[in-house]
N, C-alpha and C positions, 0 to 999 in steps of 0.2 A: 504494500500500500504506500501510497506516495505522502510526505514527510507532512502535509499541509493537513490542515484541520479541519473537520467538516465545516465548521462556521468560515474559514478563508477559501469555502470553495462555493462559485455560484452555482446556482441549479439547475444548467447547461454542461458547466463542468461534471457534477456528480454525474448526472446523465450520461455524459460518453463515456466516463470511466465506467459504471455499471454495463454501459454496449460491449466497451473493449473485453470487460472482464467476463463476458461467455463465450468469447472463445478460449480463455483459459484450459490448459489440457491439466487436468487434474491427475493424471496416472503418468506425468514424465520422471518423476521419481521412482515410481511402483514398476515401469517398462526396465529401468536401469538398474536396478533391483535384480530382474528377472534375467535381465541381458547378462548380468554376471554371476547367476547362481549356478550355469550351468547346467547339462542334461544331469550328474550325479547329486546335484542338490535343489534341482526344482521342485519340488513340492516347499520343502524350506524354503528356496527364493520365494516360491507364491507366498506362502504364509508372511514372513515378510514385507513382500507387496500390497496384502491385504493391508496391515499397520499401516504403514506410508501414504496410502489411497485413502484412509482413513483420516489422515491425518492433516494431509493436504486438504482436502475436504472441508471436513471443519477448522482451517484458518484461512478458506478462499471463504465459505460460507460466511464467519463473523466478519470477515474486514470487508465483504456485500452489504449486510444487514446493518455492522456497523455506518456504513459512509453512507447507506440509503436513507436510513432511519434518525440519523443522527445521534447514536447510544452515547452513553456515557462510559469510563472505564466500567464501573462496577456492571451495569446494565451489558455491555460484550464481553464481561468473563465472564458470567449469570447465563447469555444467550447459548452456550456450550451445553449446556443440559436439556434435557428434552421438556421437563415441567415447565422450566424459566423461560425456554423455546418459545411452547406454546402461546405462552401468556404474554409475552412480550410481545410478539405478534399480533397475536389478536387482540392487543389495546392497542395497535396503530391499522387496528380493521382485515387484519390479514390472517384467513384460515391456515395453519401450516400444515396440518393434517391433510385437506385438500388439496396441496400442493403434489403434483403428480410427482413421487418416487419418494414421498417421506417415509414411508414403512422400510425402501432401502437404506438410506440413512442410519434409521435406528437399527436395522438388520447388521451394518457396516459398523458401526460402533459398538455391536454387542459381539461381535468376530473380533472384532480387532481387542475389546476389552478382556476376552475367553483367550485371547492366545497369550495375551499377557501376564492374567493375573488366574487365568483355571486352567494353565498347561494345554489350551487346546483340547480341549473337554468339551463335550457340546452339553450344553446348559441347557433348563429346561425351557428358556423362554427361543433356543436352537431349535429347539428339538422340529425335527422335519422340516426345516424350510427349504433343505436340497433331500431329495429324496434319499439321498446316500447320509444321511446323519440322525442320528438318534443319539435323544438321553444319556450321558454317563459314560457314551465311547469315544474316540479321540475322533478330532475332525479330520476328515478323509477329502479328498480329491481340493488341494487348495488351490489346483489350476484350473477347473471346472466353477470355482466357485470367484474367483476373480475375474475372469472374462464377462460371466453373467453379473457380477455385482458394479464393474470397472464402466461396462458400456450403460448399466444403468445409473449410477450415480451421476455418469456424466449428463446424461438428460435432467434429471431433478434440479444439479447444480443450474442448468439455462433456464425450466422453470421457474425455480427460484427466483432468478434474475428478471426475468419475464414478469411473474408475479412483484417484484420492488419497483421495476419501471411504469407499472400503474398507479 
């Protein structure tokens, strides 16, 4: 995000930076990732890439919402969470739920928190969202599930945008 304030930017300016900012590639970290884990450690590279995707994600997301919305610090470290998400949004009129791809979102961030902090466990709020994952056993196929979660985040993320440019 560029060094200036939302209050020292006009409302032409926010405008084309929120235009520039969907073509943002969200997975050039998570591709590079991939690009060096090699065939003997790809599944790791994915796993990997899922984090990274996640993570770019949510700091391309608040520094949108941020310079859209006009947050304060505490209000864009608050907007990281899915409750604060919501509510913060829809006090400036905006469904997030409705936002085409937020269940990926929250999907992406409950992968990316399960590889970090439950060993790659699939958790029950996992359980079944790729057909290959169930309850209590390690997560499987994490280049199957990055392709399907990578090309959709990146739709939500233009949504998104789409939705703050109204």
């Amino acid at each position: 995000m560029s060094d200036r304030s939302h209050e020292s930017l006009t409302d032409i300016e926010i405008l084309d930076i929120l235009q520039s900012m969907k073509k943002d590639e969200l997975d050039v970290e998570a591709k590079e990732i991939i690009r060096n884990g090699g065939k003997a450690g790809r599944q790791e590279a994915h796993k990997q890439a899922l984090i990274a995707l996640n993570h770019s994600f949510e700091e391309k997301f608040v520094e949108a919402v941020t310079l859209a919305l006009g947050l304060n610090p505490a209000q864009a470290k608050k907007i990281r969470y899915k409750k604060d998400r919501i509510r913060i949004l829809k006090a400036r009129g905006i469904d997030y739920l409705a936002i085409d791809g937020a269940e990926t979102a929250q999907v992406l961030a409950q992968i990316a928190q399960a590889i970090t902090r439950e060993d790659a466990i699939v958790t029950k709020d996992l359980h079944n969202i790729f057909p290959f994952w169930k309850e209590g056993w390690p997560m499987v196929q994490f280049d199957s599930a990055y392709k399907i979660l990578s090309e959709d985040i990146q739709l939500h993320y233009v949504a998104l945008i789409d939705e703050l440019l109204r």
